[in-house]
Every structure is written in structure tokens, then in C-alpha cells.
N, C-alpha and C positions, 0 to 999 in steps of 0.2 A: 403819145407815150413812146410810141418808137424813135421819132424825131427825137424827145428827150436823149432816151438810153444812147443814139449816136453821139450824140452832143456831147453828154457826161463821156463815153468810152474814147472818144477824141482828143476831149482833155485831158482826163489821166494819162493816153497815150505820151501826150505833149510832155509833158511833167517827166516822164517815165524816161521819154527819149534824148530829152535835153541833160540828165543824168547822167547816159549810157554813152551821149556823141564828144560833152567836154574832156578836154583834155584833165584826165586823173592826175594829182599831186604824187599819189602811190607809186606810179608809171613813169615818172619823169625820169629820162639817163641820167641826167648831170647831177643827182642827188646821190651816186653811187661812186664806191670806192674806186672804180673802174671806170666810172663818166670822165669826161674831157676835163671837167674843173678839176677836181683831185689827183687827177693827173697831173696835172699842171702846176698846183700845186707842191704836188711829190716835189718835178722837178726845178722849181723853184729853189726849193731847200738844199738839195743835190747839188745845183748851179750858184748858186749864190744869187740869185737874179731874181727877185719878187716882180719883174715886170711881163713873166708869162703865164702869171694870175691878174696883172691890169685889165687886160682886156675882156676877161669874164664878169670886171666890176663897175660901175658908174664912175666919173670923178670925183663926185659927191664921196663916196665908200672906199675910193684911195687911203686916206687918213689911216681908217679904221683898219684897213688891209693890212696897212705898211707896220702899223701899230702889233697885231695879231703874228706877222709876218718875224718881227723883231724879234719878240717873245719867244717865238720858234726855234729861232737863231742861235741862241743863246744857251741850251742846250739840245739842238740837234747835233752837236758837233764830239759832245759827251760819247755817241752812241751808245748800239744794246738798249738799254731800256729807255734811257733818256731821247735816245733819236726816234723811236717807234711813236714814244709820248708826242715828240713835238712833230712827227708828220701826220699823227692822227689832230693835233689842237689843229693845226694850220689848216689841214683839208676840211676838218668840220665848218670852219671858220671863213672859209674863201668859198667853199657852198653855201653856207649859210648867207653871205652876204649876194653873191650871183641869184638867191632863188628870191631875195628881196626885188634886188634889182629886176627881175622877171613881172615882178608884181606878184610871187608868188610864196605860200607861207612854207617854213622851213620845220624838215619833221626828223630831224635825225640822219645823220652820213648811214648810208643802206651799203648790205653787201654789195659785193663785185656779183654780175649775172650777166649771162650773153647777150649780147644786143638786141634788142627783135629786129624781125626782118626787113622792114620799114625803114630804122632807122641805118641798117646796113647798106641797103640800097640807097637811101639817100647820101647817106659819105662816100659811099663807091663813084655815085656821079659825080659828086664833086671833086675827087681824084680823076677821073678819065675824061672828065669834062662834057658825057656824054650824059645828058637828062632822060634818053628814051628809057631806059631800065626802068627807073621811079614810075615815070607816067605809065608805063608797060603795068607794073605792078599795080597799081591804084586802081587803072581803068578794069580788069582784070580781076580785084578784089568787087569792086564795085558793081560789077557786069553779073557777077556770079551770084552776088547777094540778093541784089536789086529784081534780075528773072527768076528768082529763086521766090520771091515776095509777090512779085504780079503772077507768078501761076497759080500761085494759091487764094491770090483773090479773084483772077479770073475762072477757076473751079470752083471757087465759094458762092459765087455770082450767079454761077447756073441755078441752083436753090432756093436759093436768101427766101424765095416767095413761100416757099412748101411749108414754112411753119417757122415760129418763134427762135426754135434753137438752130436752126437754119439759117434764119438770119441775124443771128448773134454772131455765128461761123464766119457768115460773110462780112458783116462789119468789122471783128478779130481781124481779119484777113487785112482789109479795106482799108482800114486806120494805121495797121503795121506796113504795110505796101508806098503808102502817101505818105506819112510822117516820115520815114526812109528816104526817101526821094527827097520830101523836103528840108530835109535836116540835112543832108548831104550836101542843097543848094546853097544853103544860109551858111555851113561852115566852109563851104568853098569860097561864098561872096565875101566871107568876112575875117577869112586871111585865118593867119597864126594869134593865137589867144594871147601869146604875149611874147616880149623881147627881152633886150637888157638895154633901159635908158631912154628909149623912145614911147 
């Protein structure tokens, strides 16, 4: 019966945690007014230049771009109301097809919001060419989380034996402590959930 109740509280664990470690559609930058695509966007329209939205898109999705792009064009130039119109269709429009090309479904242009931390730190590295910040960060996130989850299974552990809700305590603990760890390993082994084109 015990052996069961592990087993069951394991795999909901599993279920629970594979929810909580994917990368959220909600959460995504480049779905906002303020991401890199609608940026790029913006200045596309500004520039005349639809080719610094190409490379947020597949070849395949050029067409559609240049199509969407044109549309644009044609009265951004109007301003006042009519430019505001064509640089909200064109951003919706050049996200829209980047989050495809992600492999990912498209839910609406999101307001402008501050970066998270994560993602600031990784474009800082890439300007200074320096990666230690990012891995500083992660390891650091990671470190903190991780002995924060084996202390509380190694105190649950003392117990587990003294009775039923004791060792429920400890299995809680046990399940949250391993699944952590192992979920951390699997999204490391298995890279970025998705690109653009690959």
C-alpha cells in the first residue's frame, strides 16, 4: 500500500512538474509590443525596409510577410491614425508568423512589460561577449532551489518511519527534491524547446 501511494504520488509529481518546467506560451518575449519581432517590425515600416523582419521568419513565410508588410505601407504613410493602424496590423502580423515558425501557437500582440531577469542577462552576454553572468545566474538560481528541496527531504527522512503522515511528509519532500533535479537534467539534455526554421 505504501509502495502504491509512492508510485501514484510520483506520477502526479511527474505530470505536475512537466507543466511547471515547459517553456509557457504566456511568457514568451517576442509575443510583446516591446519583444524584438515588433520592434523590428516598428522599424521596418519607419525604414522602408521589410528585411529586418526576414530574419524573424522562415523562407517559406517571406511571401506572407512581404504581403502583410505591403498592406502596411500603404497607409502608414497616411499617419495619425492610419500609421498607428498599420504598425499595430504589421506587428501583429510579423509575431504572428515568427511564433509559427517557433512551432509555436500565436495568442495575440501582449503589452510592452520589463524583461525578466534571465532574459536580460542573456542579451547582456551577448553584447559583451562575456557568458559568465548567465551561467553565474542559472547556477545560482539552481543552487538555491535545489538545497532548498534536499533539506527538506533530508529532514523529512529522519521520520518517514514514526507513522503514516510522517511518511507522506517524507515522500512530499522526496518526489519534489528528485523530480527537480530530474527535470532540470532532461531540460538541459534537451536544449531549447524551439527555434525559428530548424
Amino acid at each position: 500500500m505504501y509502495s502504491t501511494t509512492l508510485k501514484f504520488s510520483f506520477l502526479i509529481s511527474v505530470i505536475l512538474f512537466t507543466g511547471l518546467i515547459l517553456p509557457k506560451t504566456t511568457k514568451a518575449h517576442c509575443d510583446r509590443v516591446n519583444g524584438p519581432v515588433a520592434v523590428a517590425a516598428k522599424k521596418a515600416l519607419a525604414t522602408a525596409n521589410v528585411d529586418k523582419v526576414h530574419i524573424w521568419v522562415t523562407q517559406e513565410q517571406e511571401g506572407e510577410l512581404e504581403a502583410t508588410y505591403r498592406q502596411a505601407m500603404k497607409v502608414y504613410g497616411q499617419g495619425g491614425d492610419s500609421k498607428e493602424l498599420a504598425e499595430r496590423y504589421f506587428m501583429e502580423n510579423a509575431v504572428r508568423l515568427h511564433r509559427l515558425a517557433e512551432g509555436m501557437p500565436y495568442t495575440g500582440l501582449k503589452p510592452a512589460q520589463p524583461e525578466p531577469q534571465a532574459i536580460q542577462t542573456a542579451e547582456q552576454a551577448l553584447e559583451t561577449g562575456d557568458l559568465k553572468p548567465a551561467t553565474d545566474l542559472l547556477i545560482s538560481e539552481m543552487k538555491e532551489k535545489a538545497s532548498h528541496l534536499f533539506e527538506q527531504a533530508v529532514e523529512a527522512q529522519k521520520n518517514k518511519d514514526a507513522s503514516v503522515t510522517a511518511g507522506r511528509k517524507w515522500t512530499d519532500a522526496y518526489v519534489k527534491y528528485v523530480i527537480y533535479i530530474q527535470g532540470l537534467y532532461t531540460t538541459i539534455q534537451a536544449g531549447p524547446a524551439h527555434g525559428v526554421g530548424e
